[in-house]
C-alpha positions as CSV (number, residue, x, y, z in Angstrom):
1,X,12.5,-10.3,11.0
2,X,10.7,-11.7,8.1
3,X,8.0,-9.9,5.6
4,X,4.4,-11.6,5.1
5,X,1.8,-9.8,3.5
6,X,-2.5,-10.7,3.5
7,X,-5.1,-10.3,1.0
8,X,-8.7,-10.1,0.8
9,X,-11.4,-8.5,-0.2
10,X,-14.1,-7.0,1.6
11,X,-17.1,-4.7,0.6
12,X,-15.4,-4.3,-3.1
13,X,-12.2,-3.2,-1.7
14,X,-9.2,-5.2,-1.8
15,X,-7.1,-4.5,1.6
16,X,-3.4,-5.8,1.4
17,X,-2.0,-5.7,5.2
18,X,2.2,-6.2,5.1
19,X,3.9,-7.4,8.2
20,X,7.5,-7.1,9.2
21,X,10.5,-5.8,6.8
22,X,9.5,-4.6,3.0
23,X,13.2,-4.6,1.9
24,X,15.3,-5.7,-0.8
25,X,15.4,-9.5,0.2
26,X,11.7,-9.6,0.8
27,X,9.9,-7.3,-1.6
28,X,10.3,-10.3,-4.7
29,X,7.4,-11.9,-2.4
30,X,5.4,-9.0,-3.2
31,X,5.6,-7.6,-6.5
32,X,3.6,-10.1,-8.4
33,X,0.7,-9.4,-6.3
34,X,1.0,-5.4,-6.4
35,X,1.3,-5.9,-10.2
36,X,-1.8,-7.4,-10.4
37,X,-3.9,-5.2,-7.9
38,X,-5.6,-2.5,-10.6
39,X,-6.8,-4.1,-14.1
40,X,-9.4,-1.6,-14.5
41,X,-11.1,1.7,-12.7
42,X,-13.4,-0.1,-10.0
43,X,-10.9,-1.1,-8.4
44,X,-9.7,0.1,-5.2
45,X,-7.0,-1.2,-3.1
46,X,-6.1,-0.1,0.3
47,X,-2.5,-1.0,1.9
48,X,-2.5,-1.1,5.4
49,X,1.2,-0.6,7.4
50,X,-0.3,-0.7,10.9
51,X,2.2,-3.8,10.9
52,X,5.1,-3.2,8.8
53,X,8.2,-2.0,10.9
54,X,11.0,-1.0,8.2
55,X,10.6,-0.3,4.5
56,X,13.1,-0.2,2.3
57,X,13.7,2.1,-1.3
58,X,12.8,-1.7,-2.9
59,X,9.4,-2.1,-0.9
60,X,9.1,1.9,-1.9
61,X,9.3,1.1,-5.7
62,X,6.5,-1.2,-5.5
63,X,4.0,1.0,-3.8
64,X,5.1,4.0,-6.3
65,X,4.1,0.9,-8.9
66,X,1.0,0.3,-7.7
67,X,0.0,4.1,-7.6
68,X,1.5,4.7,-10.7
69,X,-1.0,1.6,-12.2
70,X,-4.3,2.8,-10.6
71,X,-3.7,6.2,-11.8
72,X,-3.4,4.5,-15.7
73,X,-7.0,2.7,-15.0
74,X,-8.6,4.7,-12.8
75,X,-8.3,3.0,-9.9
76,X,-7.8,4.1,-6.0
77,X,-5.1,3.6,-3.9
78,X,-5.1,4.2,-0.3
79,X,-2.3,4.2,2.1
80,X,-3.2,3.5,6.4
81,X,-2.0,3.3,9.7
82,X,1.6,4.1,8.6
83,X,3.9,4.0,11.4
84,X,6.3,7.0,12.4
85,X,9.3,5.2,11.1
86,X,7.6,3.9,7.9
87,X,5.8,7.7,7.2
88,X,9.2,8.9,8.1
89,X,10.6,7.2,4.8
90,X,7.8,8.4,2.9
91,X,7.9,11.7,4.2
92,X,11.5,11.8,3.3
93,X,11.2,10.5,-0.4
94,X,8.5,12.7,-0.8
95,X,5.5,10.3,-1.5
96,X,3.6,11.7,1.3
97,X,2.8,14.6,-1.3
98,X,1.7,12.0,-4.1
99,X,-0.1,9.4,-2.4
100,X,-3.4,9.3,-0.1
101,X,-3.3,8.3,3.2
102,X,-5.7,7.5,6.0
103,X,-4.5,7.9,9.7
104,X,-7.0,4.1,10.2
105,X,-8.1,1.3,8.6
106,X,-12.2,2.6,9.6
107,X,-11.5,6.3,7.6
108,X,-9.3,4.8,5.2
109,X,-12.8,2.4,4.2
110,X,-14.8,5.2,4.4
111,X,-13.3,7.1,1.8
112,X,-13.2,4.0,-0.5
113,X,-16.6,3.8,-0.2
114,X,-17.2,7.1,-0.7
């Protein structure tokens, strides 16, 4: 299976939906974009994994990058709609404890908005 990602911005919140496999022959695809997701404290980016099936310690690094940037500017990040075997992986590298999440896309909006 291959990895695609999407993003756009709606209501001042960019939403960045990733489809398929986030592993280490995909996540290249990705990392340009997640490094340029927070330049400064308005923004606020939400991932969405309501599509992503497997996630490897690769796509991992990437998301800890992105949180790890909007904490230096004061941005938001907000994780959604992580499937049981992609919160699994999180759960298990203990990023669940570090990182917001949203059960859906709608709450996960809402608090952004907030």
């Amino acid at each position: 299976m291959s990895f695609e990602f999407q993003l756009e911005t709606t209501n001042g919140v960019q939403h960045l939906k990733l489809v398929g496999r986030l592993d280490t022959s995909t996540f290249l695809s990705l990392e340009k974009t997640i490094n340029g997701l927070f330049q400064s404290a308005e923004d606020k980016v939400l991932i969405d994994f309501s599509s992503l099936s497997y996630i490897s310690s690769s796509g991992l690094r990437l998301i800890l990058v992105a949180a790890k940037r909007a904490r230096q500017v004061g941005g938001r990040l907000l994780l959604c709609e992580l499937s049981p075997a992609v919160r699994d992986v999180f759960e298990i590298s203990g990023f669940l404890k570090i990182m917001e999440t949203a059960d859906t896309k709608a709450v996960a909006q809402a608090a952004l908005q907030a």
